[in-house]
N, C-alpha and C positions, 0 to 999 in steps of 0.2 A: 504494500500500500504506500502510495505517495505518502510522502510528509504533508501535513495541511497547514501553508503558510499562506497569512492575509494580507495583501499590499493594499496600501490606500496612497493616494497619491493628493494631498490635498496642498491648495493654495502655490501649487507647482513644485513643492519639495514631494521626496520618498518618504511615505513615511514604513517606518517597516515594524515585522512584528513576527517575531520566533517560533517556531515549530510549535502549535497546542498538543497538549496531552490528549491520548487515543479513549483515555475513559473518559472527557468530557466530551457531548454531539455536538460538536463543531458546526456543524451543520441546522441544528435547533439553534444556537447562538445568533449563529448569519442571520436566519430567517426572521428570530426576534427586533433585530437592529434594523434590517432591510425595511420592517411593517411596522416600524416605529414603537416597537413593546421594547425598549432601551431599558428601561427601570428592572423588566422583568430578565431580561439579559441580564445589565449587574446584578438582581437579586440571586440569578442561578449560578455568576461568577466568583460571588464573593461567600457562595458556600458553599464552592468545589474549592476556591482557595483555606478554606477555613478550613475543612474536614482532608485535604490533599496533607497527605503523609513525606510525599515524595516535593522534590524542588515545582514552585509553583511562578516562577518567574513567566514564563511563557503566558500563562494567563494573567498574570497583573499587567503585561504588555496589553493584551486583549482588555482590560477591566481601563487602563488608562483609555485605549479606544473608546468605548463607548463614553466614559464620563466626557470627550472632547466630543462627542458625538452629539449628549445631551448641553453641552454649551458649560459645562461645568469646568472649566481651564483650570484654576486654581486645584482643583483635589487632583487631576489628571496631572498638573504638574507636579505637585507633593509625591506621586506616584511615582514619578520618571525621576525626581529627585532620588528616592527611595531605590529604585533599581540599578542607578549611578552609584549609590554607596554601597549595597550590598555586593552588585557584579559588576566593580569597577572596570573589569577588561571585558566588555561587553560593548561592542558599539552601540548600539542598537537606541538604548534609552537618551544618549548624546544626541542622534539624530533626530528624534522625535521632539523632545525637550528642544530642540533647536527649532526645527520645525513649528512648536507651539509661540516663539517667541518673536520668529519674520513674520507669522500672523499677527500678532499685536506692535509689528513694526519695531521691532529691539534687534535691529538688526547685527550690534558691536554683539551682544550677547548671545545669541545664534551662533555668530561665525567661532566666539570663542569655545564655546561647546562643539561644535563641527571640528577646530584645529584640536582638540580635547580627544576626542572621540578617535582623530587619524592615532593618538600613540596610541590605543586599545589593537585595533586594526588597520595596518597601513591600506591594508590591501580591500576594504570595506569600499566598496565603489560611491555608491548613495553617497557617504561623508563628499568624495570631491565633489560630484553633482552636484549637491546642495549649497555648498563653501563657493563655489563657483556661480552658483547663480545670487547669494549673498552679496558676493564681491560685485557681479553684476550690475545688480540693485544700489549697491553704495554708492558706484560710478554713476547710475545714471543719478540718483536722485543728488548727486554732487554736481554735476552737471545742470539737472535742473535749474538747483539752487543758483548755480554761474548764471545763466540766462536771465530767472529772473529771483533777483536777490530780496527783493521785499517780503515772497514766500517760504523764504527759506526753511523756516519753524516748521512749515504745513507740510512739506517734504518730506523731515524728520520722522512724525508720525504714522506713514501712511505706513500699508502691511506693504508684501511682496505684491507685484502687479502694476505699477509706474512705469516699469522697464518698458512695458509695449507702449507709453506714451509718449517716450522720446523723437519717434519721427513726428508727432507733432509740434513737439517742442523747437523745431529745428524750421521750420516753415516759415 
């Protein structure tokens, strides 16, 4: 049997999430999340992680998922903080955690968890992807700012997604 790994791809970063355990239905999960039962999704995840004997990291990956799913950032973050401290050489929660942070526009703070994450795994591809479209974003909205300097504060804040507005910028 395939390993059951769930890629999301939000706000243009990878976001990634490690192989779940065969005794949870992976599959009852999705379907929950897909049809918007999110609550009952974390209710069934946070009591396979509770009663889960064995390493349960894979799933608090998945339980950080849905809580960003439900709009709930702060505890998803607490979560990916949590997975950085316990499996520190794990890329994984680096990217994501970074990923959480180009969505509220924290872009210095993204890139430093993406450069964070390359010592865990050089070789973790998503870490460049991501660092690279960061870097991106810096440039263009440094850029912006050059053109037009009055806005420059409002640049700052914006998430990931400005980048495509530079050919207008340019006009």
């Amino acid at each position: 049997m395939l390993p059951k790994i769930l890629a999301v791809v939000v706000v243009g970063l990878s976001l990634s999430i490690p192989t779940i355990a065969d005794d949870l239905d992976l599959d009852a999960v999705r379907s929950m999340i897909e049809n918007g039962q999110t609550a009952s999704a974390l209710e069934l995840l946070d009591q396979e992680i509770a009663s889960s004997t064995s390493d349960s990291a894979a799933l608090r990956f998945l339980r950080a998922r849905v809580l960003v799913t439900m709009g709930n950032l702060e505890e998803a973050e607490h979560v990916y903080r949590e997975l950085i401290t316990r499996y520190p050489a794990r890329p994984e929660p680096y990217n994501n955690l970074a990923r959480l942070y180009s969505a509220q526009g924290k872009l210095d703070q993204a890139a430093s968890l993406l450069r964070a994450g390359l010592y865990t795994d050089p070789s973790y591809r998503a870490l460049f992807d991501n660092l690279t479209r960061i870097y991106a974003e810096q440039a263009a909205r440094s850029l912006s700012a050059a053109l037009d300097p009055e806005d420059a504060e409002l640049h700052k804040a914006l998430p990931l997604g400005t980048l495509s507005e530079i050919p207008t910028l340019l006009d």
